[in-house]
N, C-alpha and C positions, 0 to 999 in steps of 0.2 A: 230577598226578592230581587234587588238591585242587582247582587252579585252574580243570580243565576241569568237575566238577562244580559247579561253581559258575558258571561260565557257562551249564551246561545247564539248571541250575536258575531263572538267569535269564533263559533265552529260553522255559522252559516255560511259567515263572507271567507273561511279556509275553505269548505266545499267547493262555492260558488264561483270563487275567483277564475281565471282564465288559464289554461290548461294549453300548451302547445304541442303541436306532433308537427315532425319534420319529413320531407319526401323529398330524396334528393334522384334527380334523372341524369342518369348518364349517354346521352345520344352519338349518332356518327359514328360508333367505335368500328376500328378497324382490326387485324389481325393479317398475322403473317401468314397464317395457314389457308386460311378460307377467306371470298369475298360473301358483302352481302349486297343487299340493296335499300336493308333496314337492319340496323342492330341496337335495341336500346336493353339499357337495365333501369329499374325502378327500385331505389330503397324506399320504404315503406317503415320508418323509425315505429310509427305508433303500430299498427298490427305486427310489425316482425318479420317481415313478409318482402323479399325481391321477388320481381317479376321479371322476367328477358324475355323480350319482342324480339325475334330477328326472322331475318325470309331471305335464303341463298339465293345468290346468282345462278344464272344459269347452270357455268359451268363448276362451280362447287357443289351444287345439286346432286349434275350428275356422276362427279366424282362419288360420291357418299352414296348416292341410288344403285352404283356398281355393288357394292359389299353388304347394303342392308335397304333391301327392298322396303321397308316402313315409313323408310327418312320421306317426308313431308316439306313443299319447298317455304310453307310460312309456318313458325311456330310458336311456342309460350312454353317457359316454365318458370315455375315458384316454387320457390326454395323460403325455408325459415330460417333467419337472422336473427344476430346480436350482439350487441356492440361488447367489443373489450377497448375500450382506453380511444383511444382517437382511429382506431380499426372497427370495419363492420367486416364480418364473415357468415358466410353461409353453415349451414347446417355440415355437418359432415357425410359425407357420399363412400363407402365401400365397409369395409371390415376392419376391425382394430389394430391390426397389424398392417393394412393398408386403407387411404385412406384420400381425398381431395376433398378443399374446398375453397370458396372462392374467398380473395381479399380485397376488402376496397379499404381504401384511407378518404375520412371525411371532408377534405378539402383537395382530392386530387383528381384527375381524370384519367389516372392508370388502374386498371383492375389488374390484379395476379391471381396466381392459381397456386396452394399450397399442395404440395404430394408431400405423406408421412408413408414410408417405408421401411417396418421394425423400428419405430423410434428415428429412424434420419429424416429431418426435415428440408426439401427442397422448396424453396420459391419462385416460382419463373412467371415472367411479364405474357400476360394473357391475351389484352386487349389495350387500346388508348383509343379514347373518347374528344374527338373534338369540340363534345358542350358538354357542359356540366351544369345545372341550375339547383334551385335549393329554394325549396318551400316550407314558409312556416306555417302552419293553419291555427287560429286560434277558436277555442271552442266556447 
């Protein structure tokens, strides 16, 4: 009887114990190609989950508004993550023989962007964020 309160006891305080999820926000980033006025990324450790806030300037707007009438000057997307080793990357974006996605490293504030082409792997500097912050939640 002893014994089994004591295993109940320790499967209770295993469950119960506190649980962390991390959310790291990458803001200010800029880029050599396009301006913005807002460009943030949100990793999202616990659901898996980036989200990117940005909203073009004027004239990057209209650059992109020439060739695809859709482009929208504030927008959002969410991508599904997951970490390999002290890398977070995005889900992979085309077809298996081509291929992007993004890369961020957990203490930096440079995102890249991978292209696989036939198995060649390039990586090129995407973005650089002038904040970085990092949230623990405990549950």
């Amino acid at each position: 009887m002893k014994k089994t309160k004591i295993i109940c006891s320790f499967f209770l305080l295993l469950f119960t114990s506190s649980t962390q999820a991390e959310k790291i926000i990458l803001s200010k980033c800029n880029s050599s190609q396009d301006s913005f006025l807002k460009n943030e990324y949100i990793l999202d450790l616990e659901q898996s989950l980036m989200t990117r806030n940005y909203v073009f300037d004027e004239k990057t707007y209209n650059k992109h508004r020439v060739t695809d009438l859709t482009v929208k000057k504030k927008n959002k997307i969410e991508r599904l993550i997951y970490k390999d080793g002290q890398k977070i990357l995005t889900e992979k974006l085309g077809y298996p023989q081509f291929y992007t996605q993004l890369v961020f490293e957990t203490d930096s504030n440079l995102i890249k962007i991978k292209t696989v082409i036939n198995n060649e792997e390039g990586i090129d500097l995407l973005s650089i964020c002038k904040k970085l912050e990092r949230f623990d939640k405990e549950s």
